[in-house]
N, C-alpha and C positions, 0 to 999 in steps of 0.2 A: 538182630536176634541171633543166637547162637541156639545150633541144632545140633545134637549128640545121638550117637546110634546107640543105643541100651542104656543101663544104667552102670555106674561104679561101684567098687565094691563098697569104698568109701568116700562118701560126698566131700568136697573141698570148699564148701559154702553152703549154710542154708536155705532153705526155701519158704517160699509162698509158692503152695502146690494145687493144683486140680486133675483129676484124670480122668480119660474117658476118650472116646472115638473122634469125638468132633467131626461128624459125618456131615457137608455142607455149611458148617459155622451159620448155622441159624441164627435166629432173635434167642430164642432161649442160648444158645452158646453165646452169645455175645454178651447177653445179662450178667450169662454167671465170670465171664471173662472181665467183665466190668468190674464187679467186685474183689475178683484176684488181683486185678494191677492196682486197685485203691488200698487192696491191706499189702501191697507189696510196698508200696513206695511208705507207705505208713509207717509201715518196718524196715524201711530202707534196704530190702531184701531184692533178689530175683523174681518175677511172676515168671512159675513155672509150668507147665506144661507135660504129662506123660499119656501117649499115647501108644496105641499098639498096632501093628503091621504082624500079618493081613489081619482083619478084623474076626474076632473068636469065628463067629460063624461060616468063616468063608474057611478055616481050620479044619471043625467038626462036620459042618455040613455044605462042603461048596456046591451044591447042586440050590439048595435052598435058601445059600444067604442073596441078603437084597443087593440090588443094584447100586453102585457107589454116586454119591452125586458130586464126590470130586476126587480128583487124584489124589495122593499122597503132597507133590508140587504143590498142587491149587491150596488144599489144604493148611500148608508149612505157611504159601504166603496167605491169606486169610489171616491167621493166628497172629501172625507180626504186623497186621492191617489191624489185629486188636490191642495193642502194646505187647504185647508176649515177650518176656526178655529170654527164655529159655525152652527148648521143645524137650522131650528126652522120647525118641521113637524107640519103642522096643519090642524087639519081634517077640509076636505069640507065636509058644510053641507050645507042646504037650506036656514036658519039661512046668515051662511055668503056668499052664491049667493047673499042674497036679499040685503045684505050690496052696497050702492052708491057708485061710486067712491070716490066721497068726503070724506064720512062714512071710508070707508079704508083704506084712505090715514091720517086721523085724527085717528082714532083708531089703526090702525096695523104700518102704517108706524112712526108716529110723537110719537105716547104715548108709543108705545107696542116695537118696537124696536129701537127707538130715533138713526133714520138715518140720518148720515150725509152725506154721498154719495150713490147712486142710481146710479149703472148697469142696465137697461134690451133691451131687443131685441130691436129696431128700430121699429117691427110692435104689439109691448107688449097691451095688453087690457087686462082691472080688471071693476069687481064693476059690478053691476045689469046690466043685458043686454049688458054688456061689455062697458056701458058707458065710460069707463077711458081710456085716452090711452096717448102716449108722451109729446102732447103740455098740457096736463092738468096736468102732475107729474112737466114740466118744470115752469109753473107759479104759483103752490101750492109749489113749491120746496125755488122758491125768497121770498114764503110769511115768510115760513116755515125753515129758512136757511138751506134748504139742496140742493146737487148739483146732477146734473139728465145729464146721460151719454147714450148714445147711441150704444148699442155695431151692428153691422151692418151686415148682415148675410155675411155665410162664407162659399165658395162651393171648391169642390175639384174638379179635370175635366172637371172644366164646370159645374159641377153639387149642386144645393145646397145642404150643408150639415143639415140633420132634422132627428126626430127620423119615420117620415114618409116614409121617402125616406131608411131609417136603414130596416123598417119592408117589403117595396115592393122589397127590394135583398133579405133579409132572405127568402122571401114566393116564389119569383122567384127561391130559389136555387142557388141563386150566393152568395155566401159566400163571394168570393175575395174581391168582390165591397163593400158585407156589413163590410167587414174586414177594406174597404181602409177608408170607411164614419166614422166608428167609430175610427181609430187610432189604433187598439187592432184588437184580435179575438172575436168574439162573444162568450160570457162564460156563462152557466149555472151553478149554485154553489147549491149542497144540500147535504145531508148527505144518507152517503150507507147504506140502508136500507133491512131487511132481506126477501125475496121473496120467489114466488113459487120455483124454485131453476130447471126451466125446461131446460133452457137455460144448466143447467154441465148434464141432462138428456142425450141430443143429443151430449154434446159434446163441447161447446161454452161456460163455467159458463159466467153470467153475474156480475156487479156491476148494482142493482137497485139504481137509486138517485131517492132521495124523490123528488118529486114535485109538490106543493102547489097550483100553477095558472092550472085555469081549460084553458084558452087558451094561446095555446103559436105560437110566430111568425113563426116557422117551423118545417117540419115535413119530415121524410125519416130516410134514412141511410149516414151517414156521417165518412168519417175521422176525427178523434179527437185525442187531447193530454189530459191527465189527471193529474189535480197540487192536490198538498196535499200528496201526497201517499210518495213519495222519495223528494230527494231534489230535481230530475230533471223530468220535462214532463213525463209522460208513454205516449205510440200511443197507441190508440186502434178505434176496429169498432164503430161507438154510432147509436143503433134505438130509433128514438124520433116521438111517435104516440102513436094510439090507439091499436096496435097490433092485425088486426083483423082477425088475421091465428088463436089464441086461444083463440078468442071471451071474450077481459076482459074489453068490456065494453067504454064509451067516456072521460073516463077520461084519461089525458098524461100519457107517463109512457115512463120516459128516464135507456134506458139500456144500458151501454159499456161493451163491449168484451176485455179486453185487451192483448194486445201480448204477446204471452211467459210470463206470469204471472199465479201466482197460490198462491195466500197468504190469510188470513182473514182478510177485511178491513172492515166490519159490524162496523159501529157507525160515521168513518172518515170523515167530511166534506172534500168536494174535488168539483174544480172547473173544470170544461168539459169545454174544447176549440176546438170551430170548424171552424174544418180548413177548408174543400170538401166535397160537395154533392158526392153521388155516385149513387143515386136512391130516387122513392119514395119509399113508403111504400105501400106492396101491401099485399092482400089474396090469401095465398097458400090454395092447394086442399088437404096435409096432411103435418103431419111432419117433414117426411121423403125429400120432396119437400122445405119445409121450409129449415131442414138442408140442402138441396143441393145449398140451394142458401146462404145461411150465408155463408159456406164457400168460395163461389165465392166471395163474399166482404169480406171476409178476406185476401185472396188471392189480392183484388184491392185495400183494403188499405195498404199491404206491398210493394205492387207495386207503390203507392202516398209516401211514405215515402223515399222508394231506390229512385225514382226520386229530392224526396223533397231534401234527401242527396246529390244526385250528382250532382246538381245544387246550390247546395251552396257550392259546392269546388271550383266552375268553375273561 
């Protein structure tokens, strides 16, 4: 997959396009991604991709916009986990808010990536004030001969599938549901980084994973599997907060325990899959309190795993 930072002024090949956030590549983003790479190859074309860096709202209102449920990274590979032959990230600035529907659809869509079919959501809106939206891509599209598709939103349970609906199970603590919404486990991906080393103190060493986003969708102690390391999964306990038993402060700070392990993985990118809540995150009165409870979640996530085992024999 080829990933371009903005767009050109003039495209050097057509496309088969969709645009939009792709905030955790859900079930619904994977639907409508599904349909992109089938009129792509139909047309013998690129399935394309245009997203935007940082997300409008973290632009206009970074106090209020939501929390990301994947990097930028996580993202890019996601997109090429869905056929994606082309990405085109392009920074939102206030520059391109201020751009017209019209303006965008003549500059980004017709010059800049010379689209010949158009995916997006059923309730899609661009351009200043959101002026743009379906029936205005469908009759600039006959001016412009390109063809303008509707992909139609897509619920699981009843329920529809959105990266909103992704972040209110993560912050509720139901994992399963946010498990069911996105098709996958929810995964954090960073690299194990070298720490205060308090955790092999008490007894517990940790893997510190970097992490970059000052807010993240959830917070506790979790069941987790850990990719990168071996060929297969490791379980392990993961605390994902502020840690405010040793006071370090409001920034995240994801740590896993893993089971019966003991090896040096300093430098390893490695991807955390979460499976089960097991608690939030709380402040103990000393350490010794602390460890008494880590172990109890260690103890509950071997208990979630022998379960997890002996239900998949069944």
């Amino acid at each position: 997959m080829l990933v371009f930072r903005g767009v050109p002024e003039r495209a050097t090949t057509s496309t088969v396009l969709t645009i939009g956030n792709f905030d955790g590549v859900h079930r619904g983003h994977r639907a409508l991604l599904s349909e992109l790479t089938a009129k792509a190859r139909e047309l013998a074309l690129p399935a394309t991709v245009l997203t935007f860096e940082p997300h409008p709202r973290e632009l206009f209102a970074p106090d209020q916009a939501p929390a990301r449920l994947a990097s930028l990274r996580d993202k890019i590979e996601l997109l090429a986990d869905c056929g994606v032959d082309r990405v085109h990230v392009c920074r939102f600035t206030r520059n391109l808010a201020a751009l017209t529907a019209e303006q965008f659809i003549e500059r980004i869509l017709v010059h800049g990536l010379s689209v010949r079919h158009l995916i997006v959501g059923d309730d899609f809106r661009f351009g200043k004030g959101r002026g743009g939206d379906f029936g205005l891509l469908q009759r600039t599209g006959q001016e412009h001969r390109f063809v303008v598709e509707a992909m139609h939103t897509v619920d699981f349970g009843g329920i529809r599938v959105s990266s909103s609906a992704v972040r209110e199970a993560l912050a509720a603590g139901n994992i399963e549901h946010a498990e069911e919404l996105l098709g996958r486990a929810y995964v954090i991906a960073g690299r194990v980084m070298d720490g205060r080393k308090l955790g092999r103190t008490i007894g517990f060493p940790t893997a510190n994973i970097q992490v970059r986003r000052k807010r993240l969708p959830l917070s506790g102690v979790f069941a987790v599997t850990v990719s990168g390391i071996d060929a297969h999964p490791l379980p392990g306990a993961a605390n994902i907060g502020v840690r405010p038993t040793v006071a370090e402060g409001l920034q995240p700070v994801l740590e896993v325990h893993l089971l019966d392990f003991d090896r040096d993985i300093y430098g390893t990118h490695v991807d955390v899959n979460f499976l089960h809540k097991l608690r939030d995150e709380a402040k103990f009165d000393s350490l010794d309190a602390l460890k008494a409870q880590i172990a109890r979640d260690v103890a509950d996530v071997k208990g979630f795993f022998y379960r997890r085992g002996a239900e998949a024999q069944r």
